[in-house]
MARBA-3410 file (N, C-alpha, C, O; in Angstrom, 1 decimal):
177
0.8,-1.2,0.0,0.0,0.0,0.0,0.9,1.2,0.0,1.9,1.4,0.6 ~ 0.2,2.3,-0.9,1.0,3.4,-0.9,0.4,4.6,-0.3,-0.8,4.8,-0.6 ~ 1.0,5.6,0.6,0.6,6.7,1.5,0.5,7.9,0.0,1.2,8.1,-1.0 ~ -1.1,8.7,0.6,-0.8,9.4,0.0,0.0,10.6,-0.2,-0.2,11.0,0.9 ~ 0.8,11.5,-0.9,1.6,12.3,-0.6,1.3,13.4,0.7,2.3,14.0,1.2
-0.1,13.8,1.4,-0.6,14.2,2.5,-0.9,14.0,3.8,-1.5,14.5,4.7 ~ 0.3,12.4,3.1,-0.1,11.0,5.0,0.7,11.7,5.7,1.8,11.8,5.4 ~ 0.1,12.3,7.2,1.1,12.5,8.4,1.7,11.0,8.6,3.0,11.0,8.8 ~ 1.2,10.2,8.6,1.7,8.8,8.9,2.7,8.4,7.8,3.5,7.5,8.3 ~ 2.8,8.6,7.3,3.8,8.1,6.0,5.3,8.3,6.7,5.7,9.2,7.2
6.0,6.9,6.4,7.2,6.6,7.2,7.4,6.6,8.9,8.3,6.3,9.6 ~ 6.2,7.1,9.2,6.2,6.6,10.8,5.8,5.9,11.3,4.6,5.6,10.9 ~ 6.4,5.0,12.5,5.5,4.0,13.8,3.9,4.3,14.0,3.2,4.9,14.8 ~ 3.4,3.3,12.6,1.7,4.2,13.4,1.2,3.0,14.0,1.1,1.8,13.6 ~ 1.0,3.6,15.0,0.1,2.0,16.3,-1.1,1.4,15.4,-1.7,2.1,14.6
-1.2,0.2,15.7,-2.4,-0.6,15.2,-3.8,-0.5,14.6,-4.3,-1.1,13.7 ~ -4.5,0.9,15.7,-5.0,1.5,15.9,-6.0,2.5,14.5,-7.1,2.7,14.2 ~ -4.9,3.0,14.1,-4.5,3.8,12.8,-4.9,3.0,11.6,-5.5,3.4,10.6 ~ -4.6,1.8,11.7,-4.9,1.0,10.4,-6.4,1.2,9.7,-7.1,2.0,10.4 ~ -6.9,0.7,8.7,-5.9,0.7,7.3,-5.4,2.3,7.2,-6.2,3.2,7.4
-3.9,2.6,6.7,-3.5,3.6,6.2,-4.2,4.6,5.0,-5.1,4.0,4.3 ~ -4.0,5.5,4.7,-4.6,5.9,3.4,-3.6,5.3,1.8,-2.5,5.3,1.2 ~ -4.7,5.0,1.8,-4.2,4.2,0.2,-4.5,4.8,-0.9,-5.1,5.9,-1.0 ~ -3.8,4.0,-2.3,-4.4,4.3,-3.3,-6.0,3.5,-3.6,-6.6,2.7,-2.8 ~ -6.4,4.2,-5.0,-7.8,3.6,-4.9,-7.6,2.1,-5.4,-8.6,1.5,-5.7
-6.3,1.5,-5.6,-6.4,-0.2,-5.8,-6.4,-0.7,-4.9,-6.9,-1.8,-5.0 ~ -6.1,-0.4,-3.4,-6.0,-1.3,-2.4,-7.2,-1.4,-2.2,-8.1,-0.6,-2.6 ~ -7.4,-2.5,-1.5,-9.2,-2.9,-0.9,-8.8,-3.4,0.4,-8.0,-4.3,0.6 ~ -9.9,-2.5,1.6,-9.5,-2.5,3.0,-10.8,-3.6,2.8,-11.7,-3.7,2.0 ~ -10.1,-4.2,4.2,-10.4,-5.3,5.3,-11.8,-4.9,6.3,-11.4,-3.9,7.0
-12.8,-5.2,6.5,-13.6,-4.8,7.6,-14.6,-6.0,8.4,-15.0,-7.1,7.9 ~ -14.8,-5.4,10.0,-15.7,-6.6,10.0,-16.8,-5.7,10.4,-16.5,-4.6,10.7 ~ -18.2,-6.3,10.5,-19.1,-5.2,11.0,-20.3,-5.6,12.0,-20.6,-6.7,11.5 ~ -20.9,-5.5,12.8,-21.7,-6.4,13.7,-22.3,-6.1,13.7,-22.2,-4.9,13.5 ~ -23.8,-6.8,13.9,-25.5,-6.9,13.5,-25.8,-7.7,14.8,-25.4,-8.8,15.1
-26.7,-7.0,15.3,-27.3,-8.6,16.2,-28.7,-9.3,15.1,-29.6,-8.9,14.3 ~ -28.4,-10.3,15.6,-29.0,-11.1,14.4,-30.9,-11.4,14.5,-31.7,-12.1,13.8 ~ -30.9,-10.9,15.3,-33.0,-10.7,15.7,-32.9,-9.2,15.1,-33.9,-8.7,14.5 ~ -32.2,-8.7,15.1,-32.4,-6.8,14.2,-31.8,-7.2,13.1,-32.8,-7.8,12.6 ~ -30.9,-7.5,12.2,-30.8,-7.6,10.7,-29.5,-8.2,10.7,-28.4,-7.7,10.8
-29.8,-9.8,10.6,-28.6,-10.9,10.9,-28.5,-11.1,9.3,-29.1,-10.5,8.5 ~ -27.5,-12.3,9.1,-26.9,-12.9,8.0,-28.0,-13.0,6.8,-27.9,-12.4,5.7 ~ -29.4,-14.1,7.6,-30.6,-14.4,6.6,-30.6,-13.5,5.8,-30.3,-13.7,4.6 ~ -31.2,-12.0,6.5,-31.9,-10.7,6.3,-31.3,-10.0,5.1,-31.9,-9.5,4.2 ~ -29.5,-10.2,5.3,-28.6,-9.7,4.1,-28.9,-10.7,3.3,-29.2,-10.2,2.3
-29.0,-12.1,3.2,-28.9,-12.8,1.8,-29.9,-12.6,1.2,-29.9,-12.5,0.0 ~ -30.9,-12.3,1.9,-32.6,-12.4,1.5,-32.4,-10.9,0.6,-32.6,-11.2,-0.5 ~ -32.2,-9.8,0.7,-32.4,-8.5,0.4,-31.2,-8.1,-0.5,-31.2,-7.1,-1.2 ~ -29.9,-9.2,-0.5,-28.9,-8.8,-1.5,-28.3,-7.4,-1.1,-27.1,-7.2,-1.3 ~ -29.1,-6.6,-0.7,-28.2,-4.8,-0.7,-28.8,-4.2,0.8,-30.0,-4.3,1.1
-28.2,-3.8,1.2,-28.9,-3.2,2.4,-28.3,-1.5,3.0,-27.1,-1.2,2.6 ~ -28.9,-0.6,3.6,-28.2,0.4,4.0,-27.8,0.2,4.8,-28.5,-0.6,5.3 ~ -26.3,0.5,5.8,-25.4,-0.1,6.9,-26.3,1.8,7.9,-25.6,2.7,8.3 ~ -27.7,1.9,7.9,-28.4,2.9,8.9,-27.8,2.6,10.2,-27.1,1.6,10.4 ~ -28.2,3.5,11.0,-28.5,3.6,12.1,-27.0,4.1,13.3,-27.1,4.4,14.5
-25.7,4.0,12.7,-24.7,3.8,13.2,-24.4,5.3,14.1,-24.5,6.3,13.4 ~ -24.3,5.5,15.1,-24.2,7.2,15.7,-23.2,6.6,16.7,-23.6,6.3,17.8 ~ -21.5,6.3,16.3,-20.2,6.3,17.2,-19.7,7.2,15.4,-20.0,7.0,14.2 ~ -19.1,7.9,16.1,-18.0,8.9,15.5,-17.0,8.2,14.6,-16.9,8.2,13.4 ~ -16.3,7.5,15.4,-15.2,6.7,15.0,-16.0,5.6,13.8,-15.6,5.3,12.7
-16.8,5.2,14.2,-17.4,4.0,13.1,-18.1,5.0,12.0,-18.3,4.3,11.0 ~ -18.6,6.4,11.8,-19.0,7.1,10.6,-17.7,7.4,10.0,-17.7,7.2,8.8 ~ -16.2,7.9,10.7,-15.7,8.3,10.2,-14.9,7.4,9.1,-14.3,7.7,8.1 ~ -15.1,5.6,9.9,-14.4,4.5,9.1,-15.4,4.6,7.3,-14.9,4.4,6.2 ~ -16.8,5.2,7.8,-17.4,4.1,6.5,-16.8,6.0,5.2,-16.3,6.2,4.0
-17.1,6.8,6.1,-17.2,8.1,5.2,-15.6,8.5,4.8,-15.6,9.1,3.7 ~ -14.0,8.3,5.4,-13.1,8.5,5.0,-12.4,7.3,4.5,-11.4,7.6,3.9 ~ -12.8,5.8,4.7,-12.1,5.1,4.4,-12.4,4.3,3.4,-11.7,4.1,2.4 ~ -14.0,3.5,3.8,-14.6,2.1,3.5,-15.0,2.7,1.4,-15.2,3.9,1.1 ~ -15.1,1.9,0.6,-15.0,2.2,-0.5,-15.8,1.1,-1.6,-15.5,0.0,-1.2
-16.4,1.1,-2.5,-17.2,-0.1,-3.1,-16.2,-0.8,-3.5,-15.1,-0.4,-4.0 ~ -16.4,-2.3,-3.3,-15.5,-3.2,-3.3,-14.9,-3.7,-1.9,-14.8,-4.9,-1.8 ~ -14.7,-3.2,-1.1,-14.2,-3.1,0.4,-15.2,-4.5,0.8,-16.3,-4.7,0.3 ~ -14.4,-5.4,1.6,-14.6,-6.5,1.6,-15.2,-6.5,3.1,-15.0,-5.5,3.7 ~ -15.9,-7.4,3.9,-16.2,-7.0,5.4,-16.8,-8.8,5.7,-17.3,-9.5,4.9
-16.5,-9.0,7.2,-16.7,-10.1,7.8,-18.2,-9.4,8.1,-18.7,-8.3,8.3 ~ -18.6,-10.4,8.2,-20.6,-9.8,9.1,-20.3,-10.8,9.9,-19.9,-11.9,9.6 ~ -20.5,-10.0,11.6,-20.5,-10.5,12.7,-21.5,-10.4,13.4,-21.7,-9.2,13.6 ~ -22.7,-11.4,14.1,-23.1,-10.9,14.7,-23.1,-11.3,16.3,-22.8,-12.4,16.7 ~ -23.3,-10.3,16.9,-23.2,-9.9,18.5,-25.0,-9.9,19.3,-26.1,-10.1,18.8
-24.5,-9.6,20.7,-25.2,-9.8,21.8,-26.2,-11.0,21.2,-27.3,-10.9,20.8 ~ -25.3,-12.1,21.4,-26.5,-13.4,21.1,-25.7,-14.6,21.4,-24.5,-14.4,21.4 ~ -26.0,-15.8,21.8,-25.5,-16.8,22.6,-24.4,-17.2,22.0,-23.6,-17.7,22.9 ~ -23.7,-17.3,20.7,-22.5,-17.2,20.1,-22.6,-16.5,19.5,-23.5,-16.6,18.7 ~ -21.6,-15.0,19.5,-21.5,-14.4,18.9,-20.3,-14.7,17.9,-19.8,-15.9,17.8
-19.7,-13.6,17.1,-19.0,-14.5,15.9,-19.3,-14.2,14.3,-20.3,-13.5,14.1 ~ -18.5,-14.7,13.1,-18.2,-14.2,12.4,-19.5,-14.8,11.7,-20.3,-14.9,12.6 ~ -19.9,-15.2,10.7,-21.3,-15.6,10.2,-21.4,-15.8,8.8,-22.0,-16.7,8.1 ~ -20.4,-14.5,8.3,-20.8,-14.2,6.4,-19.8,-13.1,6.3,-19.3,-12.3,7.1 ~ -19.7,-13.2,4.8,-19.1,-11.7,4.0,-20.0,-11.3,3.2,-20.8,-12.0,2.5
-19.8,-9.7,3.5,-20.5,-8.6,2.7,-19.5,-7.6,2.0,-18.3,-7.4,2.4 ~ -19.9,-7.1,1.2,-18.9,-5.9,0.5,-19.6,-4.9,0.1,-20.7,-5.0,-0.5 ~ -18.9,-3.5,0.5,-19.5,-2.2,0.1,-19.6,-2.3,-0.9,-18.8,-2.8,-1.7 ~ -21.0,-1.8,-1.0,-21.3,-1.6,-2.7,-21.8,0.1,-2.9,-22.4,0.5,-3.9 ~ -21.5,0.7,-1.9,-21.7,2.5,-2.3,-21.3,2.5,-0.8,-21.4,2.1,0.3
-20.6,3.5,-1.9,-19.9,4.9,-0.9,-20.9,5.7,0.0,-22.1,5.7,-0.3 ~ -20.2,6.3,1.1,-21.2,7.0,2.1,-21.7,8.1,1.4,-21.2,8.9,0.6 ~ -22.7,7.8,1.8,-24.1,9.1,1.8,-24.5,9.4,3.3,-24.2,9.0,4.4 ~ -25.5,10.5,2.8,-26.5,10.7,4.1,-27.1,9.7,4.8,-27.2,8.8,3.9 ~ -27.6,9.2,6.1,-28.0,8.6,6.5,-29.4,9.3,6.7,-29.4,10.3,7.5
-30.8,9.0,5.9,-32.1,9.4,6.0,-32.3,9.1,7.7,-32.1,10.1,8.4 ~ -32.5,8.2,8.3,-32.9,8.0,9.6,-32.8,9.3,10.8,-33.5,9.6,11.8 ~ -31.6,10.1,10.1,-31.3,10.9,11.7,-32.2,12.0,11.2,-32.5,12.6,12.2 ~ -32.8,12.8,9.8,-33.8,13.5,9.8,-35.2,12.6,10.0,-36.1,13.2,9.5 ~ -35.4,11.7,10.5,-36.7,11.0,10.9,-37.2,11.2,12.0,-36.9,10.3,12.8
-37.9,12.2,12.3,-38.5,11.9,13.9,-39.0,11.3,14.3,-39.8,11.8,15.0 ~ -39.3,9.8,14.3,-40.2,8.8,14.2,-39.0,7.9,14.5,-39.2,7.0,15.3 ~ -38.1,7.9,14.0,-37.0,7.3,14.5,-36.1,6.8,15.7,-36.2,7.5,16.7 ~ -35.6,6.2,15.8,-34.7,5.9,17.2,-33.1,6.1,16.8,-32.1,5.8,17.5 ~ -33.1,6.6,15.7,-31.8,7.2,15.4,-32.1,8.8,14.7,-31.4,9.1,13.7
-33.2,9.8,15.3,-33.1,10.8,14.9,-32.1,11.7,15.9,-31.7,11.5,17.0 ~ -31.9,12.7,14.8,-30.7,13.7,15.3,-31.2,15.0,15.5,-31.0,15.5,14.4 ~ -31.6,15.8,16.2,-32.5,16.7,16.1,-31.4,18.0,15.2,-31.7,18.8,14.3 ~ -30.0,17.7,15.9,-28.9,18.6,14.8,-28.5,18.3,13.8,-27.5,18.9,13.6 ~ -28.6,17.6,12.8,-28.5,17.3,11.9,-29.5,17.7,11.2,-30.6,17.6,11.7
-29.4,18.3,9.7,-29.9,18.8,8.4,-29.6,18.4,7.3,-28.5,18.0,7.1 ~ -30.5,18.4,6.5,-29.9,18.0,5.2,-28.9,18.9,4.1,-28.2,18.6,3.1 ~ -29.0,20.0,4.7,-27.2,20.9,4.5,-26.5,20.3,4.9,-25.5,19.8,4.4 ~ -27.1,20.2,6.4,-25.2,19.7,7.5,-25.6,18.3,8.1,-26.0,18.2,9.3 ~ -25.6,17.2,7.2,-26.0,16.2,7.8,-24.7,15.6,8.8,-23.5,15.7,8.5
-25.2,14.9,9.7,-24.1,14.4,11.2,-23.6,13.0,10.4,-22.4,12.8,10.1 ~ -24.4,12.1,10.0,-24.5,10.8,10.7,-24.5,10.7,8.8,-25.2,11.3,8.0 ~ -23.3,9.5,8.6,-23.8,9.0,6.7,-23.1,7.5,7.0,-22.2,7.2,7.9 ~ -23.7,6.7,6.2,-23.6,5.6,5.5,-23.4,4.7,4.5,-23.9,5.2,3.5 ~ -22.9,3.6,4.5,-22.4,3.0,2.8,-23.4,2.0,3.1,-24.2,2.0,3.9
-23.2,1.0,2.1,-24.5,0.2,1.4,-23.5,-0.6,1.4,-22.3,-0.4,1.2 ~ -24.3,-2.2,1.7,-23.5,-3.4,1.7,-24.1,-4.4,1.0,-25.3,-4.6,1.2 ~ -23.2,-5.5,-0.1,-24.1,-5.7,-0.4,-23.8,-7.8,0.2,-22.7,-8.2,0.7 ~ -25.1,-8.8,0.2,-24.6,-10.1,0.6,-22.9,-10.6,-0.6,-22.5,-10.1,-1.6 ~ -22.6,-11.5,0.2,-21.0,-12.1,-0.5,-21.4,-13.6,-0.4,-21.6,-14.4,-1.3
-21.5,-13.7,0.8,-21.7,-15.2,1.3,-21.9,-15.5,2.8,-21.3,-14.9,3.6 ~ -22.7,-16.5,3.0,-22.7,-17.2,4.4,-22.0,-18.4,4.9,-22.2,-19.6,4.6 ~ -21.2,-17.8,5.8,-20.1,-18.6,6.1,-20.0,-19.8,7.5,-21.1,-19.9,8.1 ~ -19.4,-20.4,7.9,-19.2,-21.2,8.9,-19.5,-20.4,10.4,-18.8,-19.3,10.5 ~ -20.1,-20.7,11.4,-19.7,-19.7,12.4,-18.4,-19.2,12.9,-17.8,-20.3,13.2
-17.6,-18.4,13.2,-16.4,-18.5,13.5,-16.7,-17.9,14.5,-17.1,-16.8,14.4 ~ -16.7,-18.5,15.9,-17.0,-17.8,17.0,-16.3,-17.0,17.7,-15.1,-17.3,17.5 ~ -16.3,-15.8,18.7,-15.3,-15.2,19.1,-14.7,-15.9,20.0,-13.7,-15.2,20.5 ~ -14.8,-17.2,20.6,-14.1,-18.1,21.1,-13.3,-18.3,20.4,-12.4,-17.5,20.4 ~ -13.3,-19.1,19.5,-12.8,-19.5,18.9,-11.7,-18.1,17.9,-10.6,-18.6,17.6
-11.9,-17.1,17.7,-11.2,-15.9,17.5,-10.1,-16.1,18.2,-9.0,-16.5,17.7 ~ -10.2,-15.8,19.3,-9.6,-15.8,20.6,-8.5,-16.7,20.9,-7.5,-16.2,21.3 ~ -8.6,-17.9,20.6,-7.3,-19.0,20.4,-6.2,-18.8,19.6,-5.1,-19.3,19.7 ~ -6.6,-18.0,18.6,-5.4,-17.5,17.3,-4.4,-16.7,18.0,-5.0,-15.9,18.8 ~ -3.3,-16.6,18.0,-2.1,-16.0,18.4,-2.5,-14.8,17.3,-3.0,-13.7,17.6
-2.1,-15.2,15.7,-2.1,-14.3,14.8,-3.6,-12.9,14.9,-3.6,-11.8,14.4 ~ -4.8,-13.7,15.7,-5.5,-12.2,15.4,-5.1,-11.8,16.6,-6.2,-11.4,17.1 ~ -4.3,-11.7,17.6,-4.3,-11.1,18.8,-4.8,-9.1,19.1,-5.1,-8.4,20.0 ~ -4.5,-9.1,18.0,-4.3,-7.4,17.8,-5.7,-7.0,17.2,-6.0,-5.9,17.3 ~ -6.5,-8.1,16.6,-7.9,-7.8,16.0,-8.8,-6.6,16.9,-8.6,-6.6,18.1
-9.7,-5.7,16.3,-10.2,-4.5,16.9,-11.2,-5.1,17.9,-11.3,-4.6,19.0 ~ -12.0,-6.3,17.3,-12.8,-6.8,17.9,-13.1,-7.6,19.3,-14.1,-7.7,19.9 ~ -11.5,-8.0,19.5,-11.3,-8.8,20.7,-10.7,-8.0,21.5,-10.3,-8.7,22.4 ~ -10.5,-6.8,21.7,-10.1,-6.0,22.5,-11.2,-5.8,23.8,-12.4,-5.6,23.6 ~ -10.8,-5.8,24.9,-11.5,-5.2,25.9,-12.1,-4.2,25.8,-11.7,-3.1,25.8
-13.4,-4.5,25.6,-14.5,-3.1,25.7,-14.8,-2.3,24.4,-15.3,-1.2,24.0 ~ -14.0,-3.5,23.9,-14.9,-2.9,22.2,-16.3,-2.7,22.0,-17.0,-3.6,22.3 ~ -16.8,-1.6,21.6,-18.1,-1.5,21.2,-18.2,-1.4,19.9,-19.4,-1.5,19.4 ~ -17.3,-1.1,19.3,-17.4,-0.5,17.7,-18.3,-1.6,16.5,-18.1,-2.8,16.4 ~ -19.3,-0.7,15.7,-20.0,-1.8,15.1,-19.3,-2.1,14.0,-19.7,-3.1,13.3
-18.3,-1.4,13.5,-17.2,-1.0,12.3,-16.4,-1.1,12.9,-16.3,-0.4,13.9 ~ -15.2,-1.9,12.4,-13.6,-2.2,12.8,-13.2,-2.6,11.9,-13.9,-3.4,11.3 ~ -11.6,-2.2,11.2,-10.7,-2.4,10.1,-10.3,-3.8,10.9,-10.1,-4.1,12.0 ~ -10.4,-4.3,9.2,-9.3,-5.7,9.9,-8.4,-5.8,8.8,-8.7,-5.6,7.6 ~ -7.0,-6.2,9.3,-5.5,-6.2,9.0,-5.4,-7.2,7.7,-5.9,-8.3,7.9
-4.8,-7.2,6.7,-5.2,-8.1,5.2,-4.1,-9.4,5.8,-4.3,-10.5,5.3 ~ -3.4,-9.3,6.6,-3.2,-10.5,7.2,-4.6,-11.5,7.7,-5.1,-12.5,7.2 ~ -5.0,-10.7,9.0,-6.0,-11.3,10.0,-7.1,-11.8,8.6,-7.6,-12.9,8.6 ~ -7.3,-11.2,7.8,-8.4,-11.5,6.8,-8.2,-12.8,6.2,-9.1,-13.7,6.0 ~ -6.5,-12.7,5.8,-6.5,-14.7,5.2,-6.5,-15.0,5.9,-6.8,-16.2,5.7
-6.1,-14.6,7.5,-6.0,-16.2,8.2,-7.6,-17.0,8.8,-8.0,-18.1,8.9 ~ -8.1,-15.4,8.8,-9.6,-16.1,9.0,-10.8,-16.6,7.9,-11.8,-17.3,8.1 ~ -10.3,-16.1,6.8,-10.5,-17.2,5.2,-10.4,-18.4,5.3,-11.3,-19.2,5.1 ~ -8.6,-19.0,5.7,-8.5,-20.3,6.0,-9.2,-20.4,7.0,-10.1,-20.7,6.2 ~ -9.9,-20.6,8.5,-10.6,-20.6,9.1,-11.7,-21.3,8.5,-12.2,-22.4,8.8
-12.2,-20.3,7.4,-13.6,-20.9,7.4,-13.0,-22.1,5.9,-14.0,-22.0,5.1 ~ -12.2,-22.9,5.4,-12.2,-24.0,4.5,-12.8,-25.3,5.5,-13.0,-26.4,5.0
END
């Protein structure tokens, strides 16, 4: 991957954290994303083929889909708070961030009362189904030496959007043969 000529990061120690760097438009980042699966699990994406990735209000997870994530961008679907949670399926952006309609919805449980459609807060990319995969559970996550550093297994992760490392991506490929 190449920095673009405006990377503060370019040639420096950037912590893990930071990942994926800013690339050119050939690279294709790594993501995983989490759904609990009674609100819009694995089925729901195969069944619908395309879906809007709505509802997301953490900063850090708008800023992944609106400065980073890109059509093509590949993503584990994980889903959470449910008796195994764990990896499930791949999905891939298939559009770039837009506005998120929900946060002008007052009717909504993701309305924003500051948000406008000049200055909209909150935007989202569109995902589309890839496939449904073996469970890979976060137990089972968890045993790998190599994802040790994954965003997801970190203490007190909440993030519903987390880059994952194009290493951690094949190793959890082989995972699911």
């Amino acid at each position: 991957m190449t920095a673009h000529a405006g990377d503060p990061h370019k040639n420096a120690a950037v912590p893990h954290f930071f990942w994926p760097p800013i690339t050119d438009d050939f690279d294709m980042r790594y993501w995983l994303i989490k759904s609990e699966p009674d609100v819009y699990g694995i089925d729901a994406l195969a069944r619908d083929k395309t879906t809007p990735w709505t509802g997301v209000r953490n900063y850090q997870a708008r800023n992944f889909m609106r400065d980073q994530m890109k059509p093509g961008d590949q993503a584990f679907y994980y889903h959470s708070n449910c008796d195994e949670p764990g990896i499930v399926g791949i999905a891939e952006v298939s559009k770039a961030a837009y506005p998120d309609a929900t946060q002008f919805d007052r009717k909504s449980k993701y309305y924003d009362e500051t948000a406008t459609p000049e200055n909209p807060r909150w935007l989202h990319v569109d995902f589309r189904f890839v496939k449904k995969t073996r469970l890979i559970s976060l137990t089972e996550l968890r045993k790998h030496k190599p994802l040790a550093k994954m965003r997801v297994l970190a203490k007190g992760n909440r993030l519903s959007i987390t880059p994952v490392d194009p290493d951690e991506w094949k190793f959890i490929l082989g995972l699911m043969k």
